[in-house]
FIVOVEX-904160 format. One record per residue (C-alpha): x, y, z; residue in three letters. Coordinates in Angstrom, 2 decimals. Layout:
residues N
+---------+---------+---------+-----+
:       u :       v :       w :  aa :
+---------+---------+---------+-----+
:       X :       Y :       Z : ala :
...
+---------+---------+---------+-----+
end
This chain:
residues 260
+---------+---------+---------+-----+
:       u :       v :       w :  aa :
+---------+---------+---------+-----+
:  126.19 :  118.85 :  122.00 : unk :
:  122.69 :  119.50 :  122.75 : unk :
:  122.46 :  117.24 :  125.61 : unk :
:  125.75 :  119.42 :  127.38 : unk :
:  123.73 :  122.55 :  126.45 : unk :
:  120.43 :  121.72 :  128.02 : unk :
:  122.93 :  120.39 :  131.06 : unk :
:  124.82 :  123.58 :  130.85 : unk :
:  121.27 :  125.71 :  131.24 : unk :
:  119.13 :  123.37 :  133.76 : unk :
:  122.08 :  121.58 :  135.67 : unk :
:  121.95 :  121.98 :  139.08 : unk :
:  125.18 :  119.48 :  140.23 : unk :
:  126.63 :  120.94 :  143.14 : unk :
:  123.41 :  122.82 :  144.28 : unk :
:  121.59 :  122.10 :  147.37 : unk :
:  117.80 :  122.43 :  147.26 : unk :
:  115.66 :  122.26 :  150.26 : unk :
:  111.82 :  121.31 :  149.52 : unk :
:  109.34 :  121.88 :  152.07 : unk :
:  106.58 :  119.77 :  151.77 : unk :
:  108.52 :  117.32 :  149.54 : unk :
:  107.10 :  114.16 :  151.13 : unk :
:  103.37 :  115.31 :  149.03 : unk :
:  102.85 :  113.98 :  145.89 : unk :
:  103.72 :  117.46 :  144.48 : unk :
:  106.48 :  118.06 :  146.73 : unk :
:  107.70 :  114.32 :  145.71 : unk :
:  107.50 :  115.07 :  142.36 : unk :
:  109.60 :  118.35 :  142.81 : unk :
:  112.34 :  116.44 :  144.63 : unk :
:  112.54 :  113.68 :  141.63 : unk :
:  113.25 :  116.87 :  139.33 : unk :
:  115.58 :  118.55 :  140.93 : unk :
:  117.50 :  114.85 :  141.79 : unk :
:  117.59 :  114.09 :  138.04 : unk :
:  118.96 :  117.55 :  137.32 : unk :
:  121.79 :  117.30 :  139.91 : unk :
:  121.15 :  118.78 :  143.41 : unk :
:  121.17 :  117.23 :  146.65 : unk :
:  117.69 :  117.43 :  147.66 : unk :
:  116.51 :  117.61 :  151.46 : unk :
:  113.47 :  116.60 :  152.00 : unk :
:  111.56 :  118.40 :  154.58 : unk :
:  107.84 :  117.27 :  156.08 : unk :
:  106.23 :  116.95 :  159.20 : unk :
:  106.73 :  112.89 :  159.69 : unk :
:  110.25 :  111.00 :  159.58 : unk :
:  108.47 :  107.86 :  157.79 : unk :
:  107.28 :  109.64 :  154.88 : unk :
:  110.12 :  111.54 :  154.64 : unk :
:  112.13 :  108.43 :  154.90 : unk :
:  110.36 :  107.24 :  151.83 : unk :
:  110.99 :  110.32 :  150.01 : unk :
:  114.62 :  109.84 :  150.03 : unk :
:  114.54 :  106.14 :  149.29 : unk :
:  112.95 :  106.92 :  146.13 : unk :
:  114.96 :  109.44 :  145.36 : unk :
:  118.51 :  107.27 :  145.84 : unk :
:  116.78 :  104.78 :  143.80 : unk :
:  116.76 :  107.58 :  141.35 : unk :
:  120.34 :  107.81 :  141.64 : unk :
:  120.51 :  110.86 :  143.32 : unk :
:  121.46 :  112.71 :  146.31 : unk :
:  118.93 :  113.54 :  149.30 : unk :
:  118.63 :  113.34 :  152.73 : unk :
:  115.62 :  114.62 :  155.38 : unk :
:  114.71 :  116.53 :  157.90 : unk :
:  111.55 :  116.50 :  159.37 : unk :
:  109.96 :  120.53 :  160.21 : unk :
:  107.20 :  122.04 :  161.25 : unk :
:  106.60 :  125.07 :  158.91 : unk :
:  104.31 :  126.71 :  162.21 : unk :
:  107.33 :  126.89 :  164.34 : unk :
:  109.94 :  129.68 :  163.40 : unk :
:  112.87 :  127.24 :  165.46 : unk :
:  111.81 :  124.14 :  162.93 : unk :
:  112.23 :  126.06 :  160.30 : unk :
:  116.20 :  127.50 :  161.51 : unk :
:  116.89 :  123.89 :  162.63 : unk :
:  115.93 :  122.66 :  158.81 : unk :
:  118.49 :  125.43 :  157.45 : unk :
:  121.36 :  124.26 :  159.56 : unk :
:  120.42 :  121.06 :  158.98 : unk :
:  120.75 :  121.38 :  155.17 : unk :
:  124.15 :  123.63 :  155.49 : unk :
:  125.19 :  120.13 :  156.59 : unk :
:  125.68 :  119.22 :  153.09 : unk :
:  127.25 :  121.51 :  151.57 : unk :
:  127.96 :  124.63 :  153.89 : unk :
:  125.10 :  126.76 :  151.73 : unk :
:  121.90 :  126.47 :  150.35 : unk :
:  121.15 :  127.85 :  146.83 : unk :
:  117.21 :  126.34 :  146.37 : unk :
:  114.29 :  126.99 :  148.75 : unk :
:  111.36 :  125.32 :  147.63 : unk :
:  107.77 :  125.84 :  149.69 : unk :
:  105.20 :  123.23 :  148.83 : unk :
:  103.74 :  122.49 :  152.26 : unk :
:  100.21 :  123.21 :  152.48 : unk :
:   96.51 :  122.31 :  153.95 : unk :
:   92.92 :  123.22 :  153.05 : unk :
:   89.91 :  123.48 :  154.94 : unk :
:   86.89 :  122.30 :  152.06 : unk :
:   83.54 :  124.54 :  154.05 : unk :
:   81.38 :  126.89 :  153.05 : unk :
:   81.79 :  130.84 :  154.08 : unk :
:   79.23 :  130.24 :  156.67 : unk :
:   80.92 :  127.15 :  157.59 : unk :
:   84.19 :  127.37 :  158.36 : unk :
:   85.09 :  128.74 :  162.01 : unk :
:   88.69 :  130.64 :  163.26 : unk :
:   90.50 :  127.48 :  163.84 : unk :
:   89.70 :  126.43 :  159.78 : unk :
:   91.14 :  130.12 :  158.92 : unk :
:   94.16 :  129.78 :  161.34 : unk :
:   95.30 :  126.72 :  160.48 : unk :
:   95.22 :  127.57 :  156.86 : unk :
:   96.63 :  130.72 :  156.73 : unk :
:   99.07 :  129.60 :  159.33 : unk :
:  100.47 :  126.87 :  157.20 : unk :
:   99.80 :  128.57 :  153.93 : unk :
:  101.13 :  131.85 :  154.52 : unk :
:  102.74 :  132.18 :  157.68 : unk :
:  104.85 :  129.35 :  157.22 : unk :
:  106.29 :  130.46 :  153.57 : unk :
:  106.89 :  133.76 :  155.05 : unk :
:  108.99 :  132.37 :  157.74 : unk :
:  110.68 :  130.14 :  155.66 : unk :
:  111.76 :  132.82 :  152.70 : unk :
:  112.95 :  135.03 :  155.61 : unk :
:  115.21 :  132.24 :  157.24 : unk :
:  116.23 :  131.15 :  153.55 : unk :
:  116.82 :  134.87 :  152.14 : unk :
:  118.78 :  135.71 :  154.99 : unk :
:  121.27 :  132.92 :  154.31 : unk :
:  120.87 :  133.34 :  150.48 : unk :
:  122.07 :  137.05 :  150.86 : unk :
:  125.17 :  136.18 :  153.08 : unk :
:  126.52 :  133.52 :  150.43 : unk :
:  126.01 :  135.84 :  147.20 : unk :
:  122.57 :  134.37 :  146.27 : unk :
:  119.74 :  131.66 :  145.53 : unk :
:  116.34 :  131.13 :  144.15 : unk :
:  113.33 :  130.38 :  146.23 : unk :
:  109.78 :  129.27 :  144.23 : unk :
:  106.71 :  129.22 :  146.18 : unk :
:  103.90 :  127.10 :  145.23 : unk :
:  100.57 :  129.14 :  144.48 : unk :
:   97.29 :  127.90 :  142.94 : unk :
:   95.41 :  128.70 :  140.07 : unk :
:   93.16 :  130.25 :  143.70 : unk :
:   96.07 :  133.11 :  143.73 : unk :
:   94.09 :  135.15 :  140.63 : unk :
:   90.44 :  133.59 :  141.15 : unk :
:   88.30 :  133.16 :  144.15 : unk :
:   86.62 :  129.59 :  144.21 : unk :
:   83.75 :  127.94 :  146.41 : unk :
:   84.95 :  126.04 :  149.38 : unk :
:   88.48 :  126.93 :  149.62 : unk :
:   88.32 :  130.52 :  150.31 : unk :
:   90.65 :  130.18 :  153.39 : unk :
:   92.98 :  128.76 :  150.90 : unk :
:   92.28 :  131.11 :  147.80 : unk :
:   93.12 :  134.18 :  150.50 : unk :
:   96.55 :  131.97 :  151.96 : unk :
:   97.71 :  131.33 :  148.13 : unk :
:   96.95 :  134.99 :  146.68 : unk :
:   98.85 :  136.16 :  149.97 : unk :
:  101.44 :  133.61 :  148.84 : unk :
:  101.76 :  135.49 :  145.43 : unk :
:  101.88 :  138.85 :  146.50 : unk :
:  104.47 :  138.05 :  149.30 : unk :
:  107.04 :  136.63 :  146.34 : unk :
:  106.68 :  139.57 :  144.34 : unk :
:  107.79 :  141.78 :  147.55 : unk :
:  110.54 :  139.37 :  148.07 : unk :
:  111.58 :  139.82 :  144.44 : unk :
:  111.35 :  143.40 :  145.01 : unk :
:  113.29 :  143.65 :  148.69 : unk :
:  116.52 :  141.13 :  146.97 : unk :
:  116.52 :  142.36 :  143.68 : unk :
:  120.03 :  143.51 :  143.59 : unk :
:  121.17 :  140.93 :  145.86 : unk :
:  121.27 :  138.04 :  143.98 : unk :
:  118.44 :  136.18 :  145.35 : unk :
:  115.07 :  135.58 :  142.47 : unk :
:  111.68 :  134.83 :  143.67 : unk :
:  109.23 :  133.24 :  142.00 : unk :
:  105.88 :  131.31 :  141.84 : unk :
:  104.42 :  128.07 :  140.67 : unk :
:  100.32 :  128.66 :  140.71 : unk :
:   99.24 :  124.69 :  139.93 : unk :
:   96.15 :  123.93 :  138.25 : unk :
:   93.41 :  121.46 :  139.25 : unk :
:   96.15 :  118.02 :  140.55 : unk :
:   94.71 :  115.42 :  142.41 : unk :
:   96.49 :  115.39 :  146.02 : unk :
:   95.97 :  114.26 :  149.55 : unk :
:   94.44 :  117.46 :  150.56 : unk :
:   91.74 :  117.79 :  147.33 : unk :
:   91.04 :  114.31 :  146.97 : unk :
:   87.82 :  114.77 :  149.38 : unk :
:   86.70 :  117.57 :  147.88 : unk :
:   86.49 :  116.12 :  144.52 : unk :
:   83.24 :  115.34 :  144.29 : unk :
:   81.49 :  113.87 :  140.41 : unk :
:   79.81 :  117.64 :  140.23 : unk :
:   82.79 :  119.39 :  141.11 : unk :
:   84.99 :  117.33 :  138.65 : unk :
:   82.52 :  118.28 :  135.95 : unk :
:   83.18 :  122.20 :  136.36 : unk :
:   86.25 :  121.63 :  136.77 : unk :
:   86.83 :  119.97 :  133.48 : unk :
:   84.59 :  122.48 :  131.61 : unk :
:   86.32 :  125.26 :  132.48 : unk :
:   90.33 :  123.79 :  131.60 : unk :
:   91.15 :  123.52 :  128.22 : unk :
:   92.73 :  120.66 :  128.29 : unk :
:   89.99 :  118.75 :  129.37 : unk :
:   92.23 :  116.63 :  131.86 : unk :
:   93.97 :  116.64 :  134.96 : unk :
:   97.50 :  117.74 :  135.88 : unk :
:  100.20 :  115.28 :  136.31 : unk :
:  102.52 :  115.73 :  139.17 : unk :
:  105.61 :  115.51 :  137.36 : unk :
:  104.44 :  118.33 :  134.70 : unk :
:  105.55 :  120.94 :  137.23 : unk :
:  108.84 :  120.03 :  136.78 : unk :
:  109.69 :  122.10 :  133.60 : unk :
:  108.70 :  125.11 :  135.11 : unk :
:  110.65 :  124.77 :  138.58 : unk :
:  113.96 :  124.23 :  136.80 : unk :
:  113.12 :  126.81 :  134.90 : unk :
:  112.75 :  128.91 :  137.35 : unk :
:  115.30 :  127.78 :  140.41 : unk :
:  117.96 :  127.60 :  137.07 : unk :
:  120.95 :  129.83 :  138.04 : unk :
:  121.53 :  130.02 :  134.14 : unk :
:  117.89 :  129.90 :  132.41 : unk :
:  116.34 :  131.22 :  134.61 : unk :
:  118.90 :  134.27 :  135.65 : unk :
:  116.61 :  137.17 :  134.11 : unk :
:  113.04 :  135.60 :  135.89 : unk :
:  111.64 :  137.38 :  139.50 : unk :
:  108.78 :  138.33 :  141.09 : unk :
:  106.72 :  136.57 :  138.55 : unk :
:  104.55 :  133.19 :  138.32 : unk :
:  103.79 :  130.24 :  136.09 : unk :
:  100.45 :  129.13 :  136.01 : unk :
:  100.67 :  124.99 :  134.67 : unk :
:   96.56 :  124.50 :  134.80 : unk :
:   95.95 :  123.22 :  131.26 : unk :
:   94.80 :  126.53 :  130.33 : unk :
:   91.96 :  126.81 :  133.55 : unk :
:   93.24 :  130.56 :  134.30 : unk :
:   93.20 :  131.58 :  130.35 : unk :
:   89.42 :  130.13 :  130.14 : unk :
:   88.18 :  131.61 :  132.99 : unk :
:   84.70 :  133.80 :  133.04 : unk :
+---------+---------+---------+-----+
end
């Protein structure tokens, strides 16, 4: 009985769930949760190899996915990936936005095309991608759409300010999206990750770096892709999560309570 009633509150058979960046380790991680709770999954990323990879893994899973490959700076990607993923179902009820980039220079550093191509990517591209999503989401009766954030949405930190600016934008975009669909059936929401190793950090992890880092979370530890599972079902949940917009989760092992 328990197992039908956690099945009952996190299932998602039926559901199709499109995840934007879901050839990342983050993204990947994302996709095997959503699988193992039911949906189709479509993986979406900028290369067809990796993408390809994705979805092996996630049929060796036993699930459901399929790809298509988008570029989250063109507006037309992004419509082709919707009508590519109405291919499986005729609707999509999940939007999930975990593509992203970082540029690791100082202030001084860091020239326009660093700052474009962040924010571009960052910000531009979720914005694009809710408003292509939402507008479908609205026509079929609703949805749930969770951007991922960063611990860098609430605090500013040294070498990533480009990406601290694109993430808090990221936050305060979802709770205006929360706020514009309200009564229309469609939640929005945000993931704000703690300190995970991933392609695009990897280089600026540095021993000194790592230190702080670890002094200032809890935990004393690094995040684990597949602990931002809990919170995305949570979240994208048409049952658990039915009462939950315009908010965020941080999962930082405490890094955001600690802070000073």
């Amino acid at each position: 009985m328990s197992t039908n009633y956690l099945e009952h509150l996190f299932g998602l058979d039926g559901q199709t769930a499109v995840v934007i960046g879901g050839a990342g380790v983050l993204g990947g991680a994302l996709c095997a949760g959503l699988v193992e709770a039911g949906a189709h999954v479509v993986v979406a990323d900028v290369t067809d190899d990796c993408c390809k990879m994705r979805v092996k893994a996630l049929e060796e899973l036993g699930g459901k996915a399929s790809f298509c490959t988008v570029d989250v700076t063109s507006r037309k990607s992004i419509e082709n990936l919707l009508s590519e993923s109405l291919k499986v179902s005729g609707r999509t009820e999940i939007l999930v936005n975990c593509a992203g980039v970082n540029a690791g220079t100082s202030f001084l550093d860091a020239t326009d095309a660093d700052w474009d191509r962040v924010l571009t990517i960052n910000l531009r591209g979720v914005f694009q991608a809710c408003q292509i999503f939402a507008r479908h989401m609205v026509e079929k009766g609703g949805g749930a759409i969770v951007n991922i954030g960063s611990v860098t949405s609430h605090l500013p930190l040294s070498r990533v300010f480009a990406y601290s600016a694109s993430k808090a934008g990221v936050l305060n975009l979802t709770r205006n999206i929360a706020q514009e669909f309200g009564t229309q059936g469609v939640r929005a929401n945000v993931i704000c990750p703690g300190f995970f190793p991933a392609e695009q950090n990897r280089r600026l992890l540095d021993q000194t770096r790592i230190d702080n880092i670890m002094h200032g979370t809890p935990m004393r530890r690094f995040g684990e892709a597949e602990e931002l599972v809990g919170a995305l079902l949570l979240l994208v949940s048409p049952r658990a999560g039915s009462f939950i917009t315009g908010t965020h989760i941080n999962v930082d092992g405490g890094f955001t309570a600690a802070w000073f």
